[in-house]
C-alpha positions as a Markdown table, in Angstrom:
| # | Residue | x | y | z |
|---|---|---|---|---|
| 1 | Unk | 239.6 | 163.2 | 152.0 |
| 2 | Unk | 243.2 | 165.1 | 152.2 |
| 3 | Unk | 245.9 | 163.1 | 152.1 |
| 4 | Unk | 248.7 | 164.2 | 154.5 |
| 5 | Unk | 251.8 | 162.2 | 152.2 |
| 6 | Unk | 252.3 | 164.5 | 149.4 |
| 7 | Unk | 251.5 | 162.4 | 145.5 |
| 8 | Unk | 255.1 | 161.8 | 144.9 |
| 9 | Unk | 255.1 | 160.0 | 148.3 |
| 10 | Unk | 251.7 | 157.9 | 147.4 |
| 11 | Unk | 252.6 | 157.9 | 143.4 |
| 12 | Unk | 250.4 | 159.9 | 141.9 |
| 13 | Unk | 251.8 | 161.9 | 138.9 |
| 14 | Unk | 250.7 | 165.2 | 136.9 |
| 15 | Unk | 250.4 | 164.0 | 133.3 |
| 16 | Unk | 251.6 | 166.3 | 130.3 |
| 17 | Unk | 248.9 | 167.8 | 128.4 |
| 18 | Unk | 249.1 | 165.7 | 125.1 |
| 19 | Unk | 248.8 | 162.7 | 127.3 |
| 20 | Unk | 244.7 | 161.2 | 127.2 |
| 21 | Unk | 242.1 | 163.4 | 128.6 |
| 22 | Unk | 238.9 | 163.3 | 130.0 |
| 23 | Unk | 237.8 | 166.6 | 130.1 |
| 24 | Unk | 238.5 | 170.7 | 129.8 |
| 25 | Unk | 237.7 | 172.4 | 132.6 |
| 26 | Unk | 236.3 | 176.1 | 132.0 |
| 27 | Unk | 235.1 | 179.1 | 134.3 |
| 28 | Unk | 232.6 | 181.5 | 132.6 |
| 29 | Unk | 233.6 | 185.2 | 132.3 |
| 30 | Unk | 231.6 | 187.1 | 133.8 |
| 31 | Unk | 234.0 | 190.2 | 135.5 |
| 32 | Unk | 233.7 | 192.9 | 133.0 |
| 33 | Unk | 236.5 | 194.4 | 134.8 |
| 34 | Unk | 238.5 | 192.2 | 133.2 |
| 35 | Unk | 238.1 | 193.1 | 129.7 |
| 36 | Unk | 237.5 | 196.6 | 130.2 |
| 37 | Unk | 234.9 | 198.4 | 128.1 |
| 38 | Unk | 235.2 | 195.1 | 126.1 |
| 39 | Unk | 233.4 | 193.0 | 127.8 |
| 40 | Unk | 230.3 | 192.4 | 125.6 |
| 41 | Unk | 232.0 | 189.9 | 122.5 |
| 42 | Unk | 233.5 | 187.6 | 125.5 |
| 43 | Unk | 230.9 | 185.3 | 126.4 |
| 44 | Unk | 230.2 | 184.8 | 122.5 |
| 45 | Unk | 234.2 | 183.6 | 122.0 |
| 46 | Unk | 234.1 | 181.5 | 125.3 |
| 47 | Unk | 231.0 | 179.6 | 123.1 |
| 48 | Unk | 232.8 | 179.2 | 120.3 |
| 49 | Unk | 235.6 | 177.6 | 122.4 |
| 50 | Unk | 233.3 | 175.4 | 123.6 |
| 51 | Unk | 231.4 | 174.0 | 120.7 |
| 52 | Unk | 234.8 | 173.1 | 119.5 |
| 53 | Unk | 236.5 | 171.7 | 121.9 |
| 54 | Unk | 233.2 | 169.4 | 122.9 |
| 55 | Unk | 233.4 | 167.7 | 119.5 |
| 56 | Unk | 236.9 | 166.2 | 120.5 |
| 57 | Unk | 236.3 | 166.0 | 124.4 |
| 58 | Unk | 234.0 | 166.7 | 127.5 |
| 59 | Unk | 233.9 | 170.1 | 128.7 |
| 60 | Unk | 233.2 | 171.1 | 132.5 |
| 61 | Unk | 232.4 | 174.5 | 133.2 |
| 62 | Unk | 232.0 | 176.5 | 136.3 |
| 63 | Unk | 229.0 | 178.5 | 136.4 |
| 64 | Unk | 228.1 | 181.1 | 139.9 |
| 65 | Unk | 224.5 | 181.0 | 139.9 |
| 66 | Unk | 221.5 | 179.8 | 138.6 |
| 67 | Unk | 220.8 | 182.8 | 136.0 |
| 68 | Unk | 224.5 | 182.3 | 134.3 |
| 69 | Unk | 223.3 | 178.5 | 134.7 |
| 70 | Unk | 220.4 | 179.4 | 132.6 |
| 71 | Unk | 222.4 | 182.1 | 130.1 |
| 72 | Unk | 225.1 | 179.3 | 129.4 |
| 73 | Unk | 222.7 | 176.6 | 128.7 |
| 74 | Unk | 220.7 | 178.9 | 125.9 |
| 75 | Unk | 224.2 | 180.3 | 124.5 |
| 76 | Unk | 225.6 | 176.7 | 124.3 |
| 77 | Unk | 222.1 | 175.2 | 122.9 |
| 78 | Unk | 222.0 | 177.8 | 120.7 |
| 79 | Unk | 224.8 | 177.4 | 119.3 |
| 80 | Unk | 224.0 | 173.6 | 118.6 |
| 81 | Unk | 226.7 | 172.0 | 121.0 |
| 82 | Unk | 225.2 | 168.7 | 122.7 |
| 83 | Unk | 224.2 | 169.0 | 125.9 |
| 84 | Unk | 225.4 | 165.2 | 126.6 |
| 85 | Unk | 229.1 | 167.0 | 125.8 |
| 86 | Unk | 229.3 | 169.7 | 128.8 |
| 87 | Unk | 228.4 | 170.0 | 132.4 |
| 88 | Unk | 227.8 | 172.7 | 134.2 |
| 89 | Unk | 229.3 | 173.0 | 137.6 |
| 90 | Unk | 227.6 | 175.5 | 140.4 |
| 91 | Unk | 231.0 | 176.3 | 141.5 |
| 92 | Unk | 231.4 | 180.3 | 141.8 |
| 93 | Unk | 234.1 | 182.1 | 140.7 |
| 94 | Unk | 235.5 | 186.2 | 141.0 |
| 95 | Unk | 237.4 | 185.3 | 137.1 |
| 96 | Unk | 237.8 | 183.1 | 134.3 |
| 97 | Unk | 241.2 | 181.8 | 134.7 |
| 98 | Unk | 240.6 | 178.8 | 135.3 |
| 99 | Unk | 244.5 | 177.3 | 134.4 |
| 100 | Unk | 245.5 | 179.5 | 137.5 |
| 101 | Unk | 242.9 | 179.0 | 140.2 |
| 102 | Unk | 241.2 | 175.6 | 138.4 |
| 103 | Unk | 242.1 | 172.3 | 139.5 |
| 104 | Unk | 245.6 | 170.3 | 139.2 |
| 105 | Unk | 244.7 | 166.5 | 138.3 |
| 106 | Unk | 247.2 | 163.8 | 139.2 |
| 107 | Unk | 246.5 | 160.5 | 138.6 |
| 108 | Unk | 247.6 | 157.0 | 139.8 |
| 109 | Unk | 246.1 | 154.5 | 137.3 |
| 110 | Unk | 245.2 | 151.0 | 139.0 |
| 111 | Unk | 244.9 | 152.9 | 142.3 |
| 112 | Unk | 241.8 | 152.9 | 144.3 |
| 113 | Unk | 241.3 | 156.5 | 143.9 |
| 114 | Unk | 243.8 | 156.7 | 140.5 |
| 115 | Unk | 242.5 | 160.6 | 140.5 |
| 116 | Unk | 243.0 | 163.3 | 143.0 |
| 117 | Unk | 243.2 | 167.1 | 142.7 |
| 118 | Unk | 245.8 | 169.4 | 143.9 |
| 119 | Unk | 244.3 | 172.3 | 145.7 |
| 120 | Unk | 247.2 | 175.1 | 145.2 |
| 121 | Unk | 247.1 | 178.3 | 147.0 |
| 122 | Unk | 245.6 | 181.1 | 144.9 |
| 123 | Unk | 246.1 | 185.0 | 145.0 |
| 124 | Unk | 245.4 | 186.8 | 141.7 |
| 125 | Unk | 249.5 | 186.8 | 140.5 |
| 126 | Unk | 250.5 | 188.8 | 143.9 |
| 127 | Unk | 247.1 | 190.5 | 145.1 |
| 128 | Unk | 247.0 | 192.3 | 141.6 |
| 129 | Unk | 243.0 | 191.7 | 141.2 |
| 130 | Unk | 241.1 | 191.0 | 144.5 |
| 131 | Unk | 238.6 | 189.7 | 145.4 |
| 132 | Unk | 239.8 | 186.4 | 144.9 |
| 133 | Unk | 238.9 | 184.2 | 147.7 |
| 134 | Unk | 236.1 | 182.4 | 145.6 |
| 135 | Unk | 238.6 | 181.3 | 143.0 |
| 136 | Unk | 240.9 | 179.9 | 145.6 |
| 137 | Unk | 238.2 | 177.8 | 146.4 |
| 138 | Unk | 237.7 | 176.2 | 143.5 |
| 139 | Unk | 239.9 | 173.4 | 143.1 |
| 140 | Unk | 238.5 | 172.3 | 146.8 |
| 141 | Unk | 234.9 | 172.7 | 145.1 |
| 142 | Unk | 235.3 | 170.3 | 142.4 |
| 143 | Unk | 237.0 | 167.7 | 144.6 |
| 144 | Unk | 233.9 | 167.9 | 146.7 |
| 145 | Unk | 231.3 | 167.5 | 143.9 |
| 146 | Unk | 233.9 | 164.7 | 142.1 |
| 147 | Unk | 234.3 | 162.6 | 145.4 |
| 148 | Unk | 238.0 | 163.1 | 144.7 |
| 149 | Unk | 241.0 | 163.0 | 147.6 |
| 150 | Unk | 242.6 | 166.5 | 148.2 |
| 151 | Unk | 246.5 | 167.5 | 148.4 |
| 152 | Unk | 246.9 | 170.7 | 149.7 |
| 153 | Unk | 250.7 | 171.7 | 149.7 |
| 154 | Unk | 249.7 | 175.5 | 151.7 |
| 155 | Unk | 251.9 | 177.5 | 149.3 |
| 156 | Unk | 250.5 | 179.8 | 145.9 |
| 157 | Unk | 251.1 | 178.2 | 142.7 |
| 158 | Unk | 249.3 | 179.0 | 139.2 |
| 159 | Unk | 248.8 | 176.4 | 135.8 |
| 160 | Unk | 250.6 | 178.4 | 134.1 |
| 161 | Unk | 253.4 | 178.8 | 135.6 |
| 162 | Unk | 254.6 | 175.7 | 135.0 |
| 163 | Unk | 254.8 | 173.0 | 132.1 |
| 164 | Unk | 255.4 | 169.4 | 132.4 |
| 165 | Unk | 257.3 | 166.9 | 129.5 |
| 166 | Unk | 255.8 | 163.8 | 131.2 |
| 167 | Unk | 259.1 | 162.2 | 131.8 |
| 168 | Unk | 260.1 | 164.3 | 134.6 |
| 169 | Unk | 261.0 | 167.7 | 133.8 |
| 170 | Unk | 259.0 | 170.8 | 134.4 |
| 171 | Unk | 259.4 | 173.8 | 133.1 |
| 172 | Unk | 259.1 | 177.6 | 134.6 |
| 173 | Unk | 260.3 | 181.3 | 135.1 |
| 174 | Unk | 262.3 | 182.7 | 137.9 |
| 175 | Unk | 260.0 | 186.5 | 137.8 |
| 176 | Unk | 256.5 | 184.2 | 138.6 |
| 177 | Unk | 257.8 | 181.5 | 140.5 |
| 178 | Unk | 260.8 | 183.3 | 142.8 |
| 179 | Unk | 258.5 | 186.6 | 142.7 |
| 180 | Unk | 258.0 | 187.5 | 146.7 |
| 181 | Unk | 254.3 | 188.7 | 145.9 |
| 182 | Unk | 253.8 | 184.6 | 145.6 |
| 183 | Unk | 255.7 | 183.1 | 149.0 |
| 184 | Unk | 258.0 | 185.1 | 149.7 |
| 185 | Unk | 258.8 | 183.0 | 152.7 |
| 186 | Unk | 260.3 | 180.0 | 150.6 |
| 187 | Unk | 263.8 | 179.4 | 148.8 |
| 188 | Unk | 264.3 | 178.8 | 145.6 |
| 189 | Unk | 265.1 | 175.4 | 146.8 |
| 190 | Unk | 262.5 | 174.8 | 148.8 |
| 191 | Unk | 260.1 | 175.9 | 145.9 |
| 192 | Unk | 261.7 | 173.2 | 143.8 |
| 193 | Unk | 261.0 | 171.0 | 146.6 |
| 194 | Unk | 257.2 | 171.6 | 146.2 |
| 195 | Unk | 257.8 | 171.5 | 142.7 |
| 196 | Unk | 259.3 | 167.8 | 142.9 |
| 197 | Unk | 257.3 | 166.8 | 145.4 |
| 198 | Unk | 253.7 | 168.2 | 144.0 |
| 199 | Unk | 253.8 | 167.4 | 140.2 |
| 200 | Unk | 256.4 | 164.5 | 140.5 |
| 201 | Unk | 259.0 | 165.4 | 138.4 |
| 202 | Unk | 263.0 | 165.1 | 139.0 |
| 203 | Unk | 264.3 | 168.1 | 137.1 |
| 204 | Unk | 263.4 | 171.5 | 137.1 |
| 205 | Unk | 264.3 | 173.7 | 134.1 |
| 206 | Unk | 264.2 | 178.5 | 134.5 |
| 207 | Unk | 264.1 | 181.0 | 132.4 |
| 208 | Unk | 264.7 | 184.1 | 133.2 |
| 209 | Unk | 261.7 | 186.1 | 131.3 |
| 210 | Unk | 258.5 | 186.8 | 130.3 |
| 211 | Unk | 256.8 | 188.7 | 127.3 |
| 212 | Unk | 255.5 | 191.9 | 127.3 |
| 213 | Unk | 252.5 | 193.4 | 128.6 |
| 214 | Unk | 251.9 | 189.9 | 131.1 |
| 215 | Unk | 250.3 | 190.6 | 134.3 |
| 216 | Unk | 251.2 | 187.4 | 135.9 |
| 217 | Unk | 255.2 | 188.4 | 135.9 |
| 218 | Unk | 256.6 | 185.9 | 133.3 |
| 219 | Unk | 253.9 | 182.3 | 133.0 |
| 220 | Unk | 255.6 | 180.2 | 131.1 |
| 221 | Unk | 252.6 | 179.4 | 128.8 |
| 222 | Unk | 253.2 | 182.7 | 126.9 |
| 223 | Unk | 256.9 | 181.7 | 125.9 |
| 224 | Unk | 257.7 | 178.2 | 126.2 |
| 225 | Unk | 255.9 | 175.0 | 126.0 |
| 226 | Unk | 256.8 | 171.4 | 125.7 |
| 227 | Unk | 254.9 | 169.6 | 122.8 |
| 228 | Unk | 256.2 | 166.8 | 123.6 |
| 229 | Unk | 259.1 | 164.6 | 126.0 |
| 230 | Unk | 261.9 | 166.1 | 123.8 |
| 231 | Unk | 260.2 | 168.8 | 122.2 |
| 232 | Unk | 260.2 | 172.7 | 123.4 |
| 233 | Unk | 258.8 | 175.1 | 121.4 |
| 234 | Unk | 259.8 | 178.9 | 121.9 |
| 235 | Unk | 257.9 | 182.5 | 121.0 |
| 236 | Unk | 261.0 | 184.6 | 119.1 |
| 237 | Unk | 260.8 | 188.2 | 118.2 |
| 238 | Unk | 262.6 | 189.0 | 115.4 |
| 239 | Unk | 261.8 | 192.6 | 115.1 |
| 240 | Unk | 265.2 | 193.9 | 117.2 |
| 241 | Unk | 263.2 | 197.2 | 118.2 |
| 242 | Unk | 261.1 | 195.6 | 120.3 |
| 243 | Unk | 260.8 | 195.3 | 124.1 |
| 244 | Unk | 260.6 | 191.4 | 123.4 |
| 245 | Unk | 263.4 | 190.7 | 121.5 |
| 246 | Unk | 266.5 | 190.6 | 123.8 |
| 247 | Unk | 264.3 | 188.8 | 127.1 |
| 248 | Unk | 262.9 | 185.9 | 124.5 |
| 249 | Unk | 266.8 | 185.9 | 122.9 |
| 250 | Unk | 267.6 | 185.5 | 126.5 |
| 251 | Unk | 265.0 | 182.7 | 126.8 |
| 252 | Unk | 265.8 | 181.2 | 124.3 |
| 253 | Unk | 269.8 | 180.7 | 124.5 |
| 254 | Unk | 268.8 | 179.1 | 128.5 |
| 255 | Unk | 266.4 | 176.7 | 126.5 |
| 256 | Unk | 269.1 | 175.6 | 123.8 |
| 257 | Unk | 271.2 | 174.6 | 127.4 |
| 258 | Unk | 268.8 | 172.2 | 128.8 |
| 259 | Unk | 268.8 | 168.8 | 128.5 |
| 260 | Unk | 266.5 | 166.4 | 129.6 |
| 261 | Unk | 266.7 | 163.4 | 132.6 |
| 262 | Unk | 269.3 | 161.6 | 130.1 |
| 263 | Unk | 271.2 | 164.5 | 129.5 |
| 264 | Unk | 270.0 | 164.7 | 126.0 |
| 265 | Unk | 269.5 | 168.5 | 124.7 |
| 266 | Unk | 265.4 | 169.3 | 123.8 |
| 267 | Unk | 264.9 | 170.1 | 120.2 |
| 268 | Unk | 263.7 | 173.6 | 120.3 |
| 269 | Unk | 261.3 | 175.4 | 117.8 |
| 270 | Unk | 260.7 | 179.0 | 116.9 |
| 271 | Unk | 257.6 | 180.2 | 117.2 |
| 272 | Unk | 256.5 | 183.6 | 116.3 |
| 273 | Unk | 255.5 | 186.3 | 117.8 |
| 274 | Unk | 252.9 | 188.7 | 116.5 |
| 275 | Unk | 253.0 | 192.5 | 115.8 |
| 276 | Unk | 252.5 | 194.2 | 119.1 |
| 277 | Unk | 248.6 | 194.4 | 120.3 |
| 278 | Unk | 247.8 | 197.4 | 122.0 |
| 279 | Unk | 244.3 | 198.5 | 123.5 |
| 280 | Unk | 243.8 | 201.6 | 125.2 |
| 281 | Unk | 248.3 | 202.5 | 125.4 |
| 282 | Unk | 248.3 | 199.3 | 127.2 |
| 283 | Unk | 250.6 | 196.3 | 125.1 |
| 284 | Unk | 248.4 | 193.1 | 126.2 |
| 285 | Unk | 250.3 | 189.7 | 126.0 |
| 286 | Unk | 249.6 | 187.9 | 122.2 |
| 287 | Unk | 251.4 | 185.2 | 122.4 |
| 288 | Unk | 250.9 | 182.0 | 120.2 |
| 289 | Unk | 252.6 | 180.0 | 122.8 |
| 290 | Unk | 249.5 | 180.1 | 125.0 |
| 291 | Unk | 248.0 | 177.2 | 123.0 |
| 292 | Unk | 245.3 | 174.5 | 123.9 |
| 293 | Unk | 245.9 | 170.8 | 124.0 |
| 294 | Unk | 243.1 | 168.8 | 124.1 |
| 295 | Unk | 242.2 | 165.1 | 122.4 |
| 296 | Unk | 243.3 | 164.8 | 119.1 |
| 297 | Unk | 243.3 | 168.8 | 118.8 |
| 298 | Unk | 245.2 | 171.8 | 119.4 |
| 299 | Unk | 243.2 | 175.4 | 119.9 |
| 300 | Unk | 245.6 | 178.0 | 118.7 |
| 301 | Unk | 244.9 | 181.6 | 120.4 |
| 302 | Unk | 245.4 | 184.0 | 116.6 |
| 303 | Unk | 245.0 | 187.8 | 116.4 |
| 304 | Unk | 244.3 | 189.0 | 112.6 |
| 305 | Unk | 247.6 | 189.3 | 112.4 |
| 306 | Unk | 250.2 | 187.9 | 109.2 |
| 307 | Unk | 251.8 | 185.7 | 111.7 |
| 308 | Unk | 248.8 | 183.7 | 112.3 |
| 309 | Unk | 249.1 | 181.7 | 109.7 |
| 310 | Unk | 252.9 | 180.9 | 110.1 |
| 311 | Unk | 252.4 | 180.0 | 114.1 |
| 312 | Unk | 249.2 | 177.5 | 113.0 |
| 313 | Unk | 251.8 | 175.6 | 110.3 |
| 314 | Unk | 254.6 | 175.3 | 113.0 |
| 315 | Unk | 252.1 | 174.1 | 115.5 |
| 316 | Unk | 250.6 | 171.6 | 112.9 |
| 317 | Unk | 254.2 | 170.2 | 112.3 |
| 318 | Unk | 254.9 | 169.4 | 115.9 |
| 319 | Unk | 251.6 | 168.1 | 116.5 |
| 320 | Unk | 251.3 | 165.1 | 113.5 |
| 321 | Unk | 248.2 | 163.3 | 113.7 |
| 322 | Unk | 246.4 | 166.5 | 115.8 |
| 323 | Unk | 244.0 | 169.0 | 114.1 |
| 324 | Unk | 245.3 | 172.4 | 114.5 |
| 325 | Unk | 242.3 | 175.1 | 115.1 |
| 326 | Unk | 243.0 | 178.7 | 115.2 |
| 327 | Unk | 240.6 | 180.8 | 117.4 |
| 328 | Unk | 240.2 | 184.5 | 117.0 |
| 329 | Unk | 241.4 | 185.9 | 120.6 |
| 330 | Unk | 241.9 | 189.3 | 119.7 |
| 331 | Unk | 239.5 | 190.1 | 122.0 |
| 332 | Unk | 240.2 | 187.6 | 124.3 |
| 333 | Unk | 243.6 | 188.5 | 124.9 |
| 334 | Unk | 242.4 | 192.2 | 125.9 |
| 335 | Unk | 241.8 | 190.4 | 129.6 |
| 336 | Unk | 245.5 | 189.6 | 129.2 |
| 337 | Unk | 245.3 | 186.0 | 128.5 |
| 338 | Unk | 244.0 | 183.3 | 125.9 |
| 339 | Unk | 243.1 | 179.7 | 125.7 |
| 340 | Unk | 245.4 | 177.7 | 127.4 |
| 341 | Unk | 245.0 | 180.6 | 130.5 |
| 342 | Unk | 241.2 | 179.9 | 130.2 |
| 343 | Unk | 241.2 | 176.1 | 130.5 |
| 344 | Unk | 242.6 | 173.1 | 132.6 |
| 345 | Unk | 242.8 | 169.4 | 131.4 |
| 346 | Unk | 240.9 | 166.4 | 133.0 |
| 347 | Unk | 243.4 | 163.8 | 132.6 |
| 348 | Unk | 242.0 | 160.2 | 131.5 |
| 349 | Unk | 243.5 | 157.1 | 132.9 |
């Protein structure tokens, strides 16, 4: 079923990510492309990832044949994580970021159908990395194989783009959002529209920048995140030298202005950034804002650097009654993302 009334209009809402969840939702690597001459250690992190996270919650996983079927069961088995804790989807894919092309869950407890999917449009950040048709699909896929009611707004929009405090704010960057390689026919206006209308939320906060070395022109998930309604915490650079230092100042100073539905200023939180990470004279995008939220856990993307340790005890303070889990990602992050661009929440209701 797609619904023609968009889920503000029927009351659906996109729940923040610290709210209950059913699920993670993962797409296994498999485009070496993506991690360039690096390819062969990726599989054996996205395990790891998932033998964690299915001892707090359910993980779904999109697999594109029967042979990566087969590969995934073994690693998984293997590696000792219950089968009764993960499915595996037959749903193909061109990448593994599934927070961009996966599905966006709303939910309308007490409802007949209290969980539908939105199925945003999907182009690989502007046509950077075709083919990508497959992954566009996706989000249509799972709705089929869940028996879940479709909204399909017709306009390009990624998971991490945006961020959500559950009380009606959502949080984004002008260079992904007002980029022309997205829709370049809309407003900025008339993207907040969507924005409103889509994810039901009243008030939508910009900044003006991204980090270094990000091929998706500014997500949000590498600087800023809401931990929680009245909560924001911020990557900082502190070494004045580099290229991050006076865009995440910017960031930061637009942040310290906001205020929430009340008017009430969020309480903002450094977080660190680490040295710069550099494969092959390219600066990839280490952030420890890309995070994963998941029940009663936080997977924290860290990259054998000193800062590690400081981003894990910030994050553990502004999640009480979490466990906070770092995960090497050094070689992760060499296909320019980490854990929260990896994964997609379920929402429970």
């Amino acid at each position: 079923m797609i619904y023609r009334e968009t889920p503000r209009q029927l009351g659906y809402r996109f729940p923040a990510e610290w709210e209950p969840q059913r699920a993670t939702w993962l797409s296994w690597p498999h485009k070496e492309e993506s991690w360039p001459g690096r390819f062969e250690p990726i599989p054996g992190v996205f395990t790891e990832i998932v033998k964690i996270l299915a001892s707090f919650q359910h993980v779904n996983i999109n697999v594109i044949d029967r042979t990566m079927h087969d590969d995934v069961m073994k690693r998984l088995t293997e590696a000792g994580v219950d089968p009764g804790r993960f499915t595996l989807y037959p749903i193909p894919t061109d990448d593994a970021w599934c927070r961009d092309h996966g599905p966006a869950f709303v939910v309308k407890p007490g409802a007949e159908e209290p969980l539908a999917v939105i199925d945003w449009g999907y182009n690989a950040w502007g046509g950077k990395y075709p083919p990508y048709d497959q992954d566009d699909a996706v989000p249509s896929k799972v709705a089929e194989y869940r028996r879940l009611p479709l909204f399909c707004p017709g306009i390009v929009m990624e998971g991490g783009a945006i961020d959500v405090n559950g009380e009606g704010c959502l949080l984004t960057s002008t260079p992904c959002l007002l980029n022309p390689n997205r829709n370049p026919h809309l407003s900025q206006a008339q993207i907040e529209w969507y924005l409103r209308e889509y994810y039901n939320v009243e008030k939508i906060l910009w900044v003006d920048e991204g980090i270094a070395g990000d091929d998706t022109d500014g997500h949000i998930d590498d600087s800023a995140r809401f931990v929680n309604p009245d909560t924001i915490v911020a990557v900082v650079e502190k070494n004045r030298k580099d290229e991050n230092y006076l865009p995440l100042q910017k960031n930061l100073a637009q942040l310290k202005a906001m205020t929430d539905l009340a008017g009430n200023p969020f309480r903002i939180v450094a977080l660190p950034m680490p040295r710069p990470l550099v494969f092959d004279g390219q600066r990839v995008p280490a952030s420890y804002a890309n995070f994963l939220i998941a029940s009663g856990v936080v997977l924290v993307p860290t990259f054998r650097d000193p800062n590690d340790a400081v981003a894990l005890a910030v994050l553990a303070e502004v999640f009480p009654g979490r466990r906070v889990i770092g995960i090497d990602c050094y070689e992760l992050v060499w296909g320019l993302g980490t854990l929260h661009c990896i994964s997609q929440q379920e929402p429970l209701f």
